[in-house]
C-alpha positions as CSV (number, residue, x, y, z in Angstrom):
1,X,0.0,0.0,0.0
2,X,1.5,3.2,-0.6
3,X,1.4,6.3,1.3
4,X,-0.3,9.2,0.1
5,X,1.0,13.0,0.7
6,X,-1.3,16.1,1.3
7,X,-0.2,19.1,0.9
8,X,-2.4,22.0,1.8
9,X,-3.3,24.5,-1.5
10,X,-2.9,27.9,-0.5
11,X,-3.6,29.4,-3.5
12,X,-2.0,30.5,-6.6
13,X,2.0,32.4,-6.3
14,X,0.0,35.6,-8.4
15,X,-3.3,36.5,-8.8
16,X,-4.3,38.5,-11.8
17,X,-6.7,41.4,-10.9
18,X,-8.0,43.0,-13.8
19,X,-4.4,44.2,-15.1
20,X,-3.1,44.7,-11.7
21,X,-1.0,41.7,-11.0
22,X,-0.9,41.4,-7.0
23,X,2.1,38.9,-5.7
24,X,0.5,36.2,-2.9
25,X,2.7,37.6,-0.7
26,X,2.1,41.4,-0.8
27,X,-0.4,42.5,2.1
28,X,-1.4,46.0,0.6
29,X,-3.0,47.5,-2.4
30,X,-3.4,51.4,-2.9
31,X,-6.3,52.8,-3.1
32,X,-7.6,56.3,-2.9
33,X,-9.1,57.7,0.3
34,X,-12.3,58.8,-1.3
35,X,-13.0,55.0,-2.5
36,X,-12.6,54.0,0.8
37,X,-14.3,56.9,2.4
38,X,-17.8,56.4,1.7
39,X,-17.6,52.2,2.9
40,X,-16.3,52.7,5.7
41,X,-18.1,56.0,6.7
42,X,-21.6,53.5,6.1
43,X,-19.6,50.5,7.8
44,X,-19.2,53.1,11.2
45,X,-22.7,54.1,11.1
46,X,-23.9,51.2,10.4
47,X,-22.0,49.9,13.3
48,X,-20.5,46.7,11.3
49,X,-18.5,44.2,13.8
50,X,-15.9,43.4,11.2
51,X,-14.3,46.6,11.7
52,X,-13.1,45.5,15.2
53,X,-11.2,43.2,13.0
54,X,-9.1,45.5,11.3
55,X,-8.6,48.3,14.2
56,X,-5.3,47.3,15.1
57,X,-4.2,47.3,11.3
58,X,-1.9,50.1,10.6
59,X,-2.9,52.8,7.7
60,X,0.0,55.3,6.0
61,X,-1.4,58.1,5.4
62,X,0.3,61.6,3.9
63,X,1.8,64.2,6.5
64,X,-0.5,66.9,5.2
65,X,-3.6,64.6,6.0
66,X,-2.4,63.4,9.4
67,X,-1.7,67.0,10.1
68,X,-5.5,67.8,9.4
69,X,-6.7,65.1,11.7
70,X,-4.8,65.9,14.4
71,X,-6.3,69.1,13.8
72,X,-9.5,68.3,13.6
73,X,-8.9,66.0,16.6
74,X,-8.0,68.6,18.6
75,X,-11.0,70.8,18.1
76,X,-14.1,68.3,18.3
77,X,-13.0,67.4,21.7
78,X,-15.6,68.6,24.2
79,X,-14.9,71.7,25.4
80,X,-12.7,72.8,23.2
């Protein structure tokens, strides 16, 4: 009788997307802020518990932009 080897699949070394060809490897894809806005905007109102999956992920975002937030930040606090 002869022995039989598994190997788990974990899918292909590239995936073609459209013409963006994203390595298996690779974690990130760029995208602009105002495609992403409006989901997650809805996803936070909406209250959706997969974000709690992703709030320890970390974002890059420009220095201009992080200086508006900070901003921003600083001036919706209660109070203020």
């Amino acid at each position: 009788m002869a022995l039989r080897k598994f190997r788990v699949y974990t899918g292909p070394e590239t995936e073609s997307v459209g013409t963006l060809q994203v390595a298996a490897q690779e974690q990130g894809v760029q995208v602009t802020l105002g495609e992403i806005l409006p989901i997650l905007a809805d996803a936070v109102a909406s209250n959706r518990t997969w974000l709690t999956d992703f709030e320890s992920d970390e974002v890059t975002v420009s220095s201009d932009l992080y200086d508006v937030l900070q901003a921003y930040r600083h001036f919706r606090r209660p109070g203020a």
